[in-house]
Backbone of each chain as ProteinMPNN parsed JSONL, in Angstrom:
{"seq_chain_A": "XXXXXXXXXXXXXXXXXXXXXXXXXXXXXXXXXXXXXXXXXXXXXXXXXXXXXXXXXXXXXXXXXXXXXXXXXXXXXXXXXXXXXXXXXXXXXXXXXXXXXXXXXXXXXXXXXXXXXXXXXXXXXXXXXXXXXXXXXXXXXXXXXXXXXXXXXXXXXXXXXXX", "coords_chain_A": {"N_chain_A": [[157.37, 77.38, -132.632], [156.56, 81.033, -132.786], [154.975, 83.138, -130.776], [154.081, 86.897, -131.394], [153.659, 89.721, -129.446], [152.793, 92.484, -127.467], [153.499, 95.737, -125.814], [152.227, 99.074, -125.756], [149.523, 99.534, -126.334], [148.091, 97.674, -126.003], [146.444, 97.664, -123.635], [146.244, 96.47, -120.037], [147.057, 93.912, -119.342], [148.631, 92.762, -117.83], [150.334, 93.741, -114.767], [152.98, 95.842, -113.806], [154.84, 95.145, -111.975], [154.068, 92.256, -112.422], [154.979, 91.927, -115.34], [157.53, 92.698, -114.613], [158.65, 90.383, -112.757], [158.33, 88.067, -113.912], [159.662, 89.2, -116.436], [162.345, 88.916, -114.798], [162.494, 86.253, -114.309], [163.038, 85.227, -116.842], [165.248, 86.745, -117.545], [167.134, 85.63, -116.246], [167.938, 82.865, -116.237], [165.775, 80.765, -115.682], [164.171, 77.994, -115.893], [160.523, 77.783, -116.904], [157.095, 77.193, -117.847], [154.286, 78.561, -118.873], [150.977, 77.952, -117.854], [147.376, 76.324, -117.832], [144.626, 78.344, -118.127], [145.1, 81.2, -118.075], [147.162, 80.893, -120.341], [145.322, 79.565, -122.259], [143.754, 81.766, -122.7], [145.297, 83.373, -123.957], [145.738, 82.444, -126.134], [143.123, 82.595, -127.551], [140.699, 81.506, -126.014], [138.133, 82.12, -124.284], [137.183, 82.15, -121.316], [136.908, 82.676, -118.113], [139.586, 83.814, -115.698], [141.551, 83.63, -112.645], [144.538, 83.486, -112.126], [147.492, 83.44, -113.164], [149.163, 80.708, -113.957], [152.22, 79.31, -113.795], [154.48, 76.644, -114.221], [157.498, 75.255, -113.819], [160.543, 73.961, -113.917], [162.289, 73.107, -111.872], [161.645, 73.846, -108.633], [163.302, 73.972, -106.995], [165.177, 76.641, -107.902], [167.058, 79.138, -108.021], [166.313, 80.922, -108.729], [164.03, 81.994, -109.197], [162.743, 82.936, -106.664], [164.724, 85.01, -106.697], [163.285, 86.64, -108.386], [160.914, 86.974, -107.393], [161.52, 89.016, -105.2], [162.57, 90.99, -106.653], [160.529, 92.144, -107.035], [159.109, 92.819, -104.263], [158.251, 90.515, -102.924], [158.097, 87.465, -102.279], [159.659, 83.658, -102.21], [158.002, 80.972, -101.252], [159.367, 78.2, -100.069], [159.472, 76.179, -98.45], [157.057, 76.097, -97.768], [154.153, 73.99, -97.454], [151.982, 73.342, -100.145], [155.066, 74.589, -101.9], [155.37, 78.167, -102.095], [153.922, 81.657, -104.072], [154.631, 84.339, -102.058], [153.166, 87.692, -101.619], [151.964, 91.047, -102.145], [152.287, 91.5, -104.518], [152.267, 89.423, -106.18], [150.625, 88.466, -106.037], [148.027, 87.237, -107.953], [149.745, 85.43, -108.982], [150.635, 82.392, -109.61], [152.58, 78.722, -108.375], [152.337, 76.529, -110.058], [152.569, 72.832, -109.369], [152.075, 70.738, -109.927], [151.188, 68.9, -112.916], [148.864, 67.482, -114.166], [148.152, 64.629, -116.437], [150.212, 65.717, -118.449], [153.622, 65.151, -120.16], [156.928, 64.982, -118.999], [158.454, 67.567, -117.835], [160.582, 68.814, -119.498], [160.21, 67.16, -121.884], [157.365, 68.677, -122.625], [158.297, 71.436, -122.532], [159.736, 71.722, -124.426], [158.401, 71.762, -126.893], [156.745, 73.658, -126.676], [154.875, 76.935, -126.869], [156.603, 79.999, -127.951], [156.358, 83.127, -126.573], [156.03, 86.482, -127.308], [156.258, 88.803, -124.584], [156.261, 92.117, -124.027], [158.47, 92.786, -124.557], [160.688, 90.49, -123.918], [160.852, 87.221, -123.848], [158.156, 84.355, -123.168], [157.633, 81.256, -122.575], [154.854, 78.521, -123.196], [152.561, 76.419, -122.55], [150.951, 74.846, -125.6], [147.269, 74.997, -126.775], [146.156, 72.859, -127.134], [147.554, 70.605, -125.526], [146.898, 72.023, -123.223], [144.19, 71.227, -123.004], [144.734, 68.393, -122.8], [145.626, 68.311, -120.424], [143.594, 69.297, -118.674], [141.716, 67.571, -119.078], [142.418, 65.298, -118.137], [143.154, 66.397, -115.102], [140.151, 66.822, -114.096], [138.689, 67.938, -112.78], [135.858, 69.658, -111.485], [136.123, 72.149, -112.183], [137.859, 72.226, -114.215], [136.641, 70.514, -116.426], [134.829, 72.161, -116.634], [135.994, 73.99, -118.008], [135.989, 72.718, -121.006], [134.459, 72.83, -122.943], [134.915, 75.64, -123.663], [138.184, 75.187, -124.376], [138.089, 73.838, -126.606], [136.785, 75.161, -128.461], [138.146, 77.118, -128.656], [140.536, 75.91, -130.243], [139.47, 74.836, -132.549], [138.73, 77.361, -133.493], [141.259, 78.565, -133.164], [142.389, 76.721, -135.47], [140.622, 77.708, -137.72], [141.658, 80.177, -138.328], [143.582, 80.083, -138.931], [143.883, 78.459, -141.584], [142.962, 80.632, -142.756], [144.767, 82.385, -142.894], [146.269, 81.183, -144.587]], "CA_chain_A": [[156.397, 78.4, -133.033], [156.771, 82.168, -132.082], [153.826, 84.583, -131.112], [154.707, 88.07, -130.811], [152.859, 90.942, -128.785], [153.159, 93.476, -126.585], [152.717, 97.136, -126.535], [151.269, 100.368, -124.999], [148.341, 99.92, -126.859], [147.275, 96.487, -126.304], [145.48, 97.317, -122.531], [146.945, 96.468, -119.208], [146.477, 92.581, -118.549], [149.737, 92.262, -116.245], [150.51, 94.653, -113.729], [154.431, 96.168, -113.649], [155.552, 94.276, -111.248], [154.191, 90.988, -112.796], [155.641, 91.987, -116.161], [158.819, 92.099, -114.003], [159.053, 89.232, -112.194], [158.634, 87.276, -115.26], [160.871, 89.157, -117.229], [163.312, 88.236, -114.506], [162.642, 84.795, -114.409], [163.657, 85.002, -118.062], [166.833, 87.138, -117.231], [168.16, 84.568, -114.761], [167.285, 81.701, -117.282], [165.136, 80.091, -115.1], [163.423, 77.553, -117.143], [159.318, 77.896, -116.806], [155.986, 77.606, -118.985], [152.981, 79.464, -118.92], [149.803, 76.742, -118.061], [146.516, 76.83, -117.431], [143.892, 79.295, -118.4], [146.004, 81.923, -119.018], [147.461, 80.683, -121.542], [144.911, 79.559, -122.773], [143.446, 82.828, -123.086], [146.364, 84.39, -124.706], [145.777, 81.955, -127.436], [141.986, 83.297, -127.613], [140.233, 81.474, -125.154], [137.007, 82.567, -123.613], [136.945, 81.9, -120.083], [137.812, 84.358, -117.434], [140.518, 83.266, -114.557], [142.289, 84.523, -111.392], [145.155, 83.168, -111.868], [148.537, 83.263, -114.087], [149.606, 79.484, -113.664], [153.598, 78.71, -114.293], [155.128, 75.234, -113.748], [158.676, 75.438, -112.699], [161.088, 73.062, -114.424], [162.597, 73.087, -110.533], [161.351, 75.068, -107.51], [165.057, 75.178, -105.897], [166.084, 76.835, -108.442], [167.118, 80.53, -107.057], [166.043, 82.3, -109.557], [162.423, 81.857, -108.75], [162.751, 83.889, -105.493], [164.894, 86.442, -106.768], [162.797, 86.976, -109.028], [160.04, 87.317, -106.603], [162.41, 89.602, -104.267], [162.241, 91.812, -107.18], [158.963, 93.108, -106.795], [158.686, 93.254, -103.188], [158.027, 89.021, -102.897], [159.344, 85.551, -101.834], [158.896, 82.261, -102.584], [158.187, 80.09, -99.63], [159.478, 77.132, -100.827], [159.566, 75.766, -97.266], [155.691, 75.926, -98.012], [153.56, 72.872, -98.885], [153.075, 73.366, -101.861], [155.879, 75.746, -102.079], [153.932, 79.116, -103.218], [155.083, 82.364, -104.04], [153.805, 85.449, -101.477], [153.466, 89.06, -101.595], [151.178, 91.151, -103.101], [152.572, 92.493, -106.099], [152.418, 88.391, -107.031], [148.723, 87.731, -105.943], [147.533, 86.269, -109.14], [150.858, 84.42, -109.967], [150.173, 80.818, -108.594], [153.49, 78.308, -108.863], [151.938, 74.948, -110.404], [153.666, 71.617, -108.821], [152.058, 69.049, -110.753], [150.16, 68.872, -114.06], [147.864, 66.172, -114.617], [148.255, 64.413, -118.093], [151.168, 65.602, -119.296], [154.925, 64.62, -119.897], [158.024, 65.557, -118.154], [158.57, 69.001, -117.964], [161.504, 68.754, -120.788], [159.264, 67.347, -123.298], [156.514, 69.545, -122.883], [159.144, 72.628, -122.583], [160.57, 71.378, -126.22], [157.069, 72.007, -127.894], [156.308, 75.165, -126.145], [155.513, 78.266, -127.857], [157.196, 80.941, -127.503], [155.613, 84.241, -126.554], [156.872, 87.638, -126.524], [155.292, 89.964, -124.19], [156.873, 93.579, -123.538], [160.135, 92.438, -125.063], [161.141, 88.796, -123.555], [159.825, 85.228, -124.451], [157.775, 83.392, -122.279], [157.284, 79.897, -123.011], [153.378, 78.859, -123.114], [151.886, 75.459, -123.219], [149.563, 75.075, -126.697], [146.163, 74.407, -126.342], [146.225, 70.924, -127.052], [148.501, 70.263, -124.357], [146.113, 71.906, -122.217], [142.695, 70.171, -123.158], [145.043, 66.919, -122.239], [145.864, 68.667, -118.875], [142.216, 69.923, -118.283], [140.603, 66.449, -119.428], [143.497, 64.373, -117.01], [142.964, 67.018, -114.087], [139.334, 66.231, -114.316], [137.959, 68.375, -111.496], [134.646, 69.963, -112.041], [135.829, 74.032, -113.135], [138.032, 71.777, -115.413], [135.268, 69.904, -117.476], [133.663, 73.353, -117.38], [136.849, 74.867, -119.326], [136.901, 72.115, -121.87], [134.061, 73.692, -124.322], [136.045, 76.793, -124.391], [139.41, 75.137, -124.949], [137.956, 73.063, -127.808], [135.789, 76.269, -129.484], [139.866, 77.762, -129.36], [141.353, 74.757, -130.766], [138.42, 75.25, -133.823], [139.001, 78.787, -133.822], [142.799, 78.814, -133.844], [142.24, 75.989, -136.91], [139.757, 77.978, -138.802], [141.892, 81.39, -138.541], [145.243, 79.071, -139.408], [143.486, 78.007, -142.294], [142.353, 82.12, -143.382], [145.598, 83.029, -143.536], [147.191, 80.536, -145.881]], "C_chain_A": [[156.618, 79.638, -132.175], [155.88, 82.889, -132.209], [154.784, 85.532, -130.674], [153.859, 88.834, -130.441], [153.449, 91.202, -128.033], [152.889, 95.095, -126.542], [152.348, 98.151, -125.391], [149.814, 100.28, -125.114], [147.533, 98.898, -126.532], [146.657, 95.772, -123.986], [146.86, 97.181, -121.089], [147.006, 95.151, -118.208], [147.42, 92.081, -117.796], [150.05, 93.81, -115.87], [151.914, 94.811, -114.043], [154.635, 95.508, -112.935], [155.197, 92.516, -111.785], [154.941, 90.741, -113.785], [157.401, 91.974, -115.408], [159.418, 91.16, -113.234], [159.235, 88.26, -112.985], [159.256, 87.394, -116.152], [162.193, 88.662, -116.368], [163.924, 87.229, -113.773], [163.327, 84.676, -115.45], [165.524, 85.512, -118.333], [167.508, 86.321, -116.554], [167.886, 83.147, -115.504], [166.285, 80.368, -116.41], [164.082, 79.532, -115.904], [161.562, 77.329, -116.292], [157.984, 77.871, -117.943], [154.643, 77.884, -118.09], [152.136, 78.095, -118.853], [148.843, 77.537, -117.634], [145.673, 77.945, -118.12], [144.127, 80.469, -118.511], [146.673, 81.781, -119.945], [146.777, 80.56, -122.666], [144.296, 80.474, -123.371], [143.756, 83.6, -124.04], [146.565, 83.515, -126.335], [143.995, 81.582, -128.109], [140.648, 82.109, -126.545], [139.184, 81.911, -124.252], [136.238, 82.66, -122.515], [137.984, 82.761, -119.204], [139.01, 83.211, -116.174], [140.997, 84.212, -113.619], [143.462, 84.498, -111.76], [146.007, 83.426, -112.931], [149.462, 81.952, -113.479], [151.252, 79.457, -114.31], [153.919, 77.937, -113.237], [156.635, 75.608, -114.212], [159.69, 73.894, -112.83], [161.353, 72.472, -112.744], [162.658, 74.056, -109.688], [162.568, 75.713, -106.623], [165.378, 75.956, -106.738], [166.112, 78.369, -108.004], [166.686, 81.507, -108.106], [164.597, 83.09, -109.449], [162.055, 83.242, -107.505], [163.57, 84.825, -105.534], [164.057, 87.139, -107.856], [161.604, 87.64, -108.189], [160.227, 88.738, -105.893], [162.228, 90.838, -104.95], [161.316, 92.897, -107.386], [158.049, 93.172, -105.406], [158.283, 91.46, -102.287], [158.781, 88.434, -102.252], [158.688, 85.187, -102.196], [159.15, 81.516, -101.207], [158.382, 78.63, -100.238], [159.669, 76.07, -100.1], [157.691, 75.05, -97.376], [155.39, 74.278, -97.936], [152.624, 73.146, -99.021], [153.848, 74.515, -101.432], [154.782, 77.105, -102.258], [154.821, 80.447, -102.97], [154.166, 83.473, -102.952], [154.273, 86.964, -101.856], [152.546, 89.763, -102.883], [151.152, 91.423, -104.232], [151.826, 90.685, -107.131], [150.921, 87.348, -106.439], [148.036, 86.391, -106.708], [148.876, 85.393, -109.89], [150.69, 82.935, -109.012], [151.754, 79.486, -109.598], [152.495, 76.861, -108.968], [153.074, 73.537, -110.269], [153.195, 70.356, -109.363], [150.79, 69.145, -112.146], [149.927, 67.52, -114.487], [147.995, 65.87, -116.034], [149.212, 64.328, -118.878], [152.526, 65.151, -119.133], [155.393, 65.25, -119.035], [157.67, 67.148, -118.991], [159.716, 69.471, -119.219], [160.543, 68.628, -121.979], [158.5, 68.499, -123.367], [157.234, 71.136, -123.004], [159.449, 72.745, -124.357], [159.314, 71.968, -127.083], [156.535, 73.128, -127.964], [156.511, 76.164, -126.983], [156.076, 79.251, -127.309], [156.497, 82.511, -128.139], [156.304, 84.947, -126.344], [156.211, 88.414, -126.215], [156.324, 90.818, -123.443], [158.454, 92.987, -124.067], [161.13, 91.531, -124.845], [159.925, 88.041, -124.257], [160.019, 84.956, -123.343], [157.362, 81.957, -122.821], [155.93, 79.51, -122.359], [152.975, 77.316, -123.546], [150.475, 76.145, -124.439], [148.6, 74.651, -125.884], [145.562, 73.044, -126.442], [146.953, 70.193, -126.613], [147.554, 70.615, -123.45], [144.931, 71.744, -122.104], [143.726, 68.947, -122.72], [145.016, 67.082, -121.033], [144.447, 68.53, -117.782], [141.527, 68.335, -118.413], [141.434, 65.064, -118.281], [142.929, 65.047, -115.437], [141.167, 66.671, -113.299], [138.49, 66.691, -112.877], [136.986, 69.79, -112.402], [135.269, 71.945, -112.5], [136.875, 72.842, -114.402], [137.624, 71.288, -116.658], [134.831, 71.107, -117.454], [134.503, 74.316, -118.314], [136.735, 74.376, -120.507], [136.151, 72.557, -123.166], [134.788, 74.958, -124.968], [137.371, 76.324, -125.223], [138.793, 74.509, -126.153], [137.459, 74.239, -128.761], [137.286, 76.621, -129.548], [140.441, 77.031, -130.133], [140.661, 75.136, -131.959], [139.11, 76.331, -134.317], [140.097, 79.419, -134.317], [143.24, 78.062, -135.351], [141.8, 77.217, -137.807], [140.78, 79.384, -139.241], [143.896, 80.981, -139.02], [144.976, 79.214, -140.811], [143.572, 79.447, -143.412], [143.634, 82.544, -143.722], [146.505, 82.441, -144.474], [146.214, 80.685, -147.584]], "O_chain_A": [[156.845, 79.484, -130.975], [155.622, 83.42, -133.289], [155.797, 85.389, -129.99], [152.903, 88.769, -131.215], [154.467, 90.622, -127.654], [152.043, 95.586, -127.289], [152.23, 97.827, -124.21], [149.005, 100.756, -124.317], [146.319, 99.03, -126.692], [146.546, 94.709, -123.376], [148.005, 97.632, -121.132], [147.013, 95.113, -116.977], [147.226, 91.076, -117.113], [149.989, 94.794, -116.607], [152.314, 93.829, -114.669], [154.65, 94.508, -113.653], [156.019, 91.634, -111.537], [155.647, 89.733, -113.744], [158.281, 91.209, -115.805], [160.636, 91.131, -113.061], [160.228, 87.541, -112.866], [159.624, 86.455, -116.857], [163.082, 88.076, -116.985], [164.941, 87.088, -113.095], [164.361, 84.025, -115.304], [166.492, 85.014, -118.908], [168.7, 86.551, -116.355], [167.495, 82.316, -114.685], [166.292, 79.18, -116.73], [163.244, 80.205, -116.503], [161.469, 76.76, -115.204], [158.051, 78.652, -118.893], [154.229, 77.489, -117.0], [152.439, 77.176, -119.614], [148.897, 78.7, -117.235], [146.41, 78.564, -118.887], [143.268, 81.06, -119.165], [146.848, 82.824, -120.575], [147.087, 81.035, -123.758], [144.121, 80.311, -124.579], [143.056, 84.294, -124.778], [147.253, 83.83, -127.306], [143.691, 80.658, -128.863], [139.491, 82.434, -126.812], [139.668, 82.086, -123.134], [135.072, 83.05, -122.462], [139.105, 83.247, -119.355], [138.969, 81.984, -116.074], [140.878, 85.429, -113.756], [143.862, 85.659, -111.854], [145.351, 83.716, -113.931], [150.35, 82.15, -112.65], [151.3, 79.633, -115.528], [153.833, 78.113, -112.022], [156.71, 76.408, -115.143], [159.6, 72.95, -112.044], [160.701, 71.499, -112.363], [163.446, 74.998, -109.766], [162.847, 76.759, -106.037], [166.473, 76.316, -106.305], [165.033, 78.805, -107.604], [166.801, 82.733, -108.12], [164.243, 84.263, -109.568], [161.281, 84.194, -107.607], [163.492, 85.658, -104.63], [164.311, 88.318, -108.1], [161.385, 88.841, -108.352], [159.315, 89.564, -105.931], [161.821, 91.803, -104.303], [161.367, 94.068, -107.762], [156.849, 93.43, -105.307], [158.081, 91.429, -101.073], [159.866, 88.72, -101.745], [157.566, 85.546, -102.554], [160.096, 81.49, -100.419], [157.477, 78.057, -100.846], [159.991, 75.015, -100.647], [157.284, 73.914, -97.13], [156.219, 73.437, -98.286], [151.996, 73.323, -97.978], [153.365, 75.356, -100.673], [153.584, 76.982, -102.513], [155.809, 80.596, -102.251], [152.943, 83.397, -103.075], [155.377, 87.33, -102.26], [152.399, 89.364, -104.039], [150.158, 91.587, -104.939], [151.211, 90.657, -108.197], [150.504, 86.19, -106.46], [147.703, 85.252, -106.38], [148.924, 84.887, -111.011], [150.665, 82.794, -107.789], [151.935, 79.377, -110.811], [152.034, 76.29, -107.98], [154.098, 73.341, -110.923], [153.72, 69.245, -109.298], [149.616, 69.488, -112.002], [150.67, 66.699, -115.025], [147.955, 66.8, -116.839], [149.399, 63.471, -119.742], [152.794, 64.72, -118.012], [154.759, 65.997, -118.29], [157.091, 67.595, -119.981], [159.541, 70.55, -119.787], [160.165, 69.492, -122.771], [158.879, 69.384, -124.135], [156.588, 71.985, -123.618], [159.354, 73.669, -125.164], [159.586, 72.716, -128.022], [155.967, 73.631, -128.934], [157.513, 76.462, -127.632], [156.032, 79.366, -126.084], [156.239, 82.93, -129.267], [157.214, 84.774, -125.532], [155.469, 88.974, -127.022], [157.051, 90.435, -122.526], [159.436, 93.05, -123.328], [162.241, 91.6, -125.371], [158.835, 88.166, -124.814], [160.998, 85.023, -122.6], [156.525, 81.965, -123.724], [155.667, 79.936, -121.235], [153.046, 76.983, -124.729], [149.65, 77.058, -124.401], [148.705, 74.141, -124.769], [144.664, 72.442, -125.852], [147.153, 69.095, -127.132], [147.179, 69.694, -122.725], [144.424, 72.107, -121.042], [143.045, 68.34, -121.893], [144.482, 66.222, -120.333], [144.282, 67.985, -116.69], [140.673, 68.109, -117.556], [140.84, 64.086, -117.827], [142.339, 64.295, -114.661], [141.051, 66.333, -112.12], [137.846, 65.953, -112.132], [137.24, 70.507, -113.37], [134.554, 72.729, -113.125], [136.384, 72.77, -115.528], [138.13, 71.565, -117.746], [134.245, 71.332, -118.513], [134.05, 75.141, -119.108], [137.175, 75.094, -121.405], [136.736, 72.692, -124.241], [135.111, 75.239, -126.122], [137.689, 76.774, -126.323], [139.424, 75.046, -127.063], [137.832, 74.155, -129.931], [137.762, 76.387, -130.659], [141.053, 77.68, -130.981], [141.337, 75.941, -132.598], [139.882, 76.347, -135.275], [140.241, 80.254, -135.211], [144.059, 78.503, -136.157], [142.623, 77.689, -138.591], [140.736, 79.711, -140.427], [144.93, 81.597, -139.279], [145.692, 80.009, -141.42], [144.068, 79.417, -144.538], [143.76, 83.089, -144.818], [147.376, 83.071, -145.074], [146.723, 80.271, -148.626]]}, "seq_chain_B": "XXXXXXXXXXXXXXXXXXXXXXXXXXXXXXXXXXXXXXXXX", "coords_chain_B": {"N_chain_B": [[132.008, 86.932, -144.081], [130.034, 86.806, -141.515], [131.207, 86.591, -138.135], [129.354, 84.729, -136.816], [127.982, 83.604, -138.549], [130.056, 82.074, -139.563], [130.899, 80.591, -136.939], [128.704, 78.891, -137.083], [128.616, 77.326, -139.112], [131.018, 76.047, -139.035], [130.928, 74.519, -136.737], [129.279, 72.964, -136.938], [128.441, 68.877, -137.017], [130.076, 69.007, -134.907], [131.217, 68.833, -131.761], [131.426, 70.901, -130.517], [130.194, 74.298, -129.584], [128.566, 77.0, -131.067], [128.446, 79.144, -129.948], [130.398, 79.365, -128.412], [132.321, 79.36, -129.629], [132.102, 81.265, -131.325], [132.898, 83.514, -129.934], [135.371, 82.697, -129.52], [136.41, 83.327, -131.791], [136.126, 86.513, -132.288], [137.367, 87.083, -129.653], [140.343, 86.24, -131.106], [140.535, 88.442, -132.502], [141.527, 90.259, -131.416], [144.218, 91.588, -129.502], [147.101, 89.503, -128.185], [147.657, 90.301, -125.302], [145.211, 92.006, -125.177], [143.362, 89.93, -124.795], [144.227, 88.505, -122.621], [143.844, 90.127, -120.675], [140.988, 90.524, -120.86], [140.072, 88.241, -119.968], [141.164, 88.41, -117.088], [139.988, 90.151, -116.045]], "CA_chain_B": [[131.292, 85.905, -143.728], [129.837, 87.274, -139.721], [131.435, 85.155, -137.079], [127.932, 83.811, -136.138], [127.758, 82.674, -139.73], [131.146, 80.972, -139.785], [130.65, 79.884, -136.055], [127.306, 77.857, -137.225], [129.232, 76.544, -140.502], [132.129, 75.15, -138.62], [130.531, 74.045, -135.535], [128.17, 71.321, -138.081], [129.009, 67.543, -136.75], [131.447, 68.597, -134.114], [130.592, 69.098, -130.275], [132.089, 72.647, -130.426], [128.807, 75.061, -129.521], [128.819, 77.684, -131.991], [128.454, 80.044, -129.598], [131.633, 79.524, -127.707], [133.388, 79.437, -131.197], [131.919, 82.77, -132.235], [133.856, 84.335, -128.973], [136.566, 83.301, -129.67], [136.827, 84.242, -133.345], [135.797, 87.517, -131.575], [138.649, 87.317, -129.0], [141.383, 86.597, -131.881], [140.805, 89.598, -133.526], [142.478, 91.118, -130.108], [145.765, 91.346, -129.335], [146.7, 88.674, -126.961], [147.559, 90.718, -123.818], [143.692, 92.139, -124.416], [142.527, 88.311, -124.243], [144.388, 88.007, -120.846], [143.088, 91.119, -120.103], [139.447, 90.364, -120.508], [139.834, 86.872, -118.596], [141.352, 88.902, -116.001], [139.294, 91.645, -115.294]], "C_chain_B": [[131.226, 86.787, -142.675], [130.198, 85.835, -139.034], [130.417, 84.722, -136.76], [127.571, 82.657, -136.964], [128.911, 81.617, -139.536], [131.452, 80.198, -138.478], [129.36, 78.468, -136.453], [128.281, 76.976, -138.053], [130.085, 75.6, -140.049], [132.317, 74.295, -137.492], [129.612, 72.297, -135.922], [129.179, 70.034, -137.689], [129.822, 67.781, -135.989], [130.463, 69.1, -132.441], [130.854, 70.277, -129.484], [130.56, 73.731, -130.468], [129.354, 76.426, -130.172], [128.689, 79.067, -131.053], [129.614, 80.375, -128.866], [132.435, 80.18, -128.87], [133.427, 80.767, -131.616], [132.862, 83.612, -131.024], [135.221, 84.133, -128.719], [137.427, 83.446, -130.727], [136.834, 85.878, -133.055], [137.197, 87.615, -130.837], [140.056, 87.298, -129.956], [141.554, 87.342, -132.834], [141.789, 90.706, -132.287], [143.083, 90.418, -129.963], [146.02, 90.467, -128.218], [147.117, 88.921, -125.277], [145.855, 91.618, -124.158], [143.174, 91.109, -124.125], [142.57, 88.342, -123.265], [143.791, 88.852, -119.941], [141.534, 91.152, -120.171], [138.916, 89.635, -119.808], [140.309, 87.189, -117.276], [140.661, 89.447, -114.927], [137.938, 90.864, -114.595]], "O_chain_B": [[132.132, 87.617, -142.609], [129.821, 84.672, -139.181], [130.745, 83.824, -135.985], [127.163, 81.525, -136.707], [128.66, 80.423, -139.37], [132.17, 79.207, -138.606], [129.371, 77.318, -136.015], [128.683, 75.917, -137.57], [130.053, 74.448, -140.482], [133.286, 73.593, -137.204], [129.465, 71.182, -135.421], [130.386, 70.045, -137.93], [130.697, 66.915, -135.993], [129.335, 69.57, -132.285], [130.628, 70.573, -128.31], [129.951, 73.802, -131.535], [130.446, 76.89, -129.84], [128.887, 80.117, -131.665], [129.885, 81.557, -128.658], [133.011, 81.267, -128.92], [134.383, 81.36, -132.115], [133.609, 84.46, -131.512], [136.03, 84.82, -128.095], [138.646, 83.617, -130.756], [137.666, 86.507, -133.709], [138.118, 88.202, -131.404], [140.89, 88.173, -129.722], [142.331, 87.224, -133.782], [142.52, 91.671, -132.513], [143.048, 89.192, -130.068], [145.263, 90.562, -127.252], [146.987, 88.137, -124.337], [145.284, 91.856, -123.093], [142.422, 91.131, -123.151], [141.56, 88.274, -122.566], [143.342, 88.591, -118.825], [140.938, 91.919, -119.415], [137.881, 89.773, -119.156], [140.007, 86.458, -116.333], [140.636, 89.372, -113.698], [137.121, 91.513, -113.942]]}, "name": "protein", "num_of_chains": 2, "seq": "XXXXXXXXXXXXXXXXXXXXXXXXXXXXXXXXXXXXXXXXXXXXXXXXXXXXXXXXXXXXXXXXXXXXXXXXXXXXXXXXXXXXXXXXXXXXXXXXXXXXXXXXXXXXXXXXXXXXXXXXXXXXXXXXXXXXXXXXXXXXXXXXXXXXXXXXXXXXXXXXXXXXXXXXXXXXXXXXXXXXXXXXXXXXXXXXXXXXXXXXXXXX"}
């Protein structure tokens, strides 16, 4: 499945430098998906977040931290948890384990594919992440899961409108 | 139909609160960098 957006027009919900670190994660083929409550968002979603969550097929992989490097960053991967620093990448948080779901292959295979500003990002659905959110099972999680389910509805009912 | 209406209608027998539903029939009329951008801000 392929969404498409992007734009001048459509606001300013990543910063330049986030839009570039993620486009060049994608330039360096560094394999990654979008989780978490951003995503969910971006597939209408109604709950606010800090964060832009991506899980990280593998954290050695160098692309991660030049990518970072790019916009003034590192990845401390020395860390535990690894994590990435610097402020341009504030709200980018590297996710090291998701509750619920498969390997990172499967769930990669299913992934949609988003285009924002002129790359694809790969994006867990939302019924990947109600399994995540209902596995994870810590209290802001149970408080996402009415939203993700009213999206799940919502993305049905507006599936439905256009056929 | 008003999303409030078709939030109530489609919300009947399920555990989906019609009020969540109506926001985010509301949110997918925006583009989805304004979504991220409203859960952002």
């Amino acid at each position: 499945v392929r969404k498409s957006f992007g734009g001048d027009e459509e606001g300013f919900a990543l910063s330049d430098d986030e839009v570039t670190f993620l486009r060049e994660l994608v330039r360096s083929g560094t394999r990654f998906l979008m989780v978490g409550m951003a995503a969910a968002n971006l597939q209408g979603a109604d709950k606010g977040t800090r964060d832009i969550d991506l899980w990280f097929k593998s954290t050695s992989d160098g692309g991660l931290d030049a990518a970072a490097r790019s916009v003034g960053g590192v990845f401390v991967w020395r860390a535990n948890p690894p994590t990435l620093s610097g402020r341009a990448l504030e709200r980018v948080d590297v996710v090291n384990k998701c509750h619920g779901l498969r390997s990172f292959d499967e769930e990669y295979e299913e992934a949609l594919d988003v285009e924002i500003e002129g790359f694809v990002v790969k994006m867990l659905p939302l019924e990947r992440i109600i399994v995540n959110k209902t596995a994870a099972d810590r209290p802001k999680d149970r408080a996402a899961l009415p939203s993700l389910r009213a999206s799940l509805l919502g993305n049905q009912i507006m599936t439905k409108k256009r056929r | 139909m008003y999303r409030r209406d078709v939030a109530n209608k489609f919300t009947l027998g399920t555990d989906v609160d019609p009020g969540d539903l109506e926001h985010v029939l509301y949110n997918l009329t925006l583009s989805p960098l304004e979504r991220l951008a409203r859960a952002l801000s």
